[in-house]
C-alpha positions as CSV (number, residue, x, y, z in Angstrom):
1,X,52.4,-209.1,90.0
2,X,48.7,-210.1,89.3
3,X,49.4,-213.7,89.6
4,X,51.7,-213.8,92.7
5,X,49.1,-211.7,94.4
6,X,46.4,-214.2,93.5
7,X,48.7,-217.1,94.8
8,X,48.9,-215.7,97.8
9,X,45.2,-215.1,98.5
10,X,45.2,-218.7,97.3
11,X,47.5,-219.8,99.9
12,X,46.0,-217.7,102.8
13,X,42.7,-219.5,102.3
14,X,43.9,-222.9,102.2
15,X,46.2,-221.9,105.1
16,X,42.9,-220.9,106.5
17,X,40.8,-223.5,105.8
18,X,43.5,-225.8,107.3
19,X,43.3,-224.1,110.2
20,X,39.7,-224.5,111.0
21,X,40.0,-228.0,111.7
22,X,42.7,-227.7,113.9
23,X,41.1,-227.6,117.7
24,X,41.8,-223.7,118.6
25,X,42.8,-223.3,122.2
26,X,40.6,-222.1,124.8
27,X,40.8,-218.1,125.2
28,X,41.5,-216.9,128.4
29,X,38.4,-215.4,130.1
30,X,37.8,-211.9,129.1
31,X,37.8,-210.6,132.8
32,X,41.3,-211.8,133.1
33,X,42.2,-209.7,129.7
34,X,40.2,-206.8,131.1
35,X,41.7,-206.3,134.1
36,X,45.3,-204.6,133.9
37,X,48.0,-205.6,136.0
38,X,49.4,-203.4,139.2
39,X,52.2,-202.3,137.4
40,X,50.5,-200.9,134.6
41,X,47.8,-199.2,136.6
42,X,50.4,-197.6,138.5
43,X,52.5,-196.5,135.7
44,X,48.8,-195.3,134.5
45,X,48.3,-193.2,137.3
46,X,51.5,-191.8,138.0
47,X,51.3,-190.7,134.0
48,X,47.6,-189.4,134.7
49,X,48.9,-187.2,137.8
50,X,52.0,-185.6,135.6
51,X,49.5,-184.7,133.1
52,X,46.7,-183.5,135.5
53,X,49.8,-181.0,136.9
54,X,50.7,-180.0,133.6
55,X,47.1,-179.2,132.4
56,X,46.9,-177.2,135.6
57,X,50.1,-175.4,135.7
58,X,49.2,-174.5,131.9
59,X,45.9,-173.3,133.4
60,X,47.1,-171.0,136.4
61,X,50.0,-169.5,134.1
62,X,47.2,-168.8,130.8
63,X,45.0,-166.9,133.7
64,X,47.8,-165.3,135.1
65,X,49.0,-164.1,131.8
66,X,45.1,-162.8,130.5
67,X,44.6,-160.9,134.3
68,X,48.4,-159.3,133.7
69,X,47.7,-158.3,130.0
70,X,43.3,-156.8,131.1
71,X,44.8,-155.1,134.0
72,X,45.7,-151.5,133.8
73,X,48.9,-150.1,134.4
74,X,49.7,-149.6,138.1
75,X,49.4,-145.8,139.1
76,X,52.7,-146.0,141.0
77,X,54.7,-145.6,137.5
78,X,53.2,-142.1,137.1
79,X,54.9,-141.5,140.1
């Protein structure tokens, strides 16, 4: 196992090494990679809303639950 794993570490550098004199092709401008496209930033923010509803919904229903369980009991049941 030792020596296959050495061949391989062998290969990856020549592979590598190889590879360095190869001319690399020009990488596209990183504004262009930064900058999603319309679809995704829509799918983004359509996601963000759902969530943003969610967190809130969670929210309202956790408060309504806490003032429900700290309130006392209504004195119209005595009646």
């Amino acid at each position: 196992m030792r020596i296959y794993q050495r061949d391989l570490r062998i290969r990856s550098q020549e592979q590598a090494s190889r590879s360095d004199n190869l001319p690399k092709p020009p990488l596209p401008s990183t504004s262009e990679l930064d900058k999603p496209s319309d679809s995704h930033n829509s799918l983004f923010n359509h996601q963000n809303s759902q969530i943003r509803k969610a967190l809130l919904d969670r929210k309202l229903s956790d408060q309504h639950k806490h003032l429900d369980s700290s309130s006392p009991p209504a004195s119209s049941d005595k009646n």
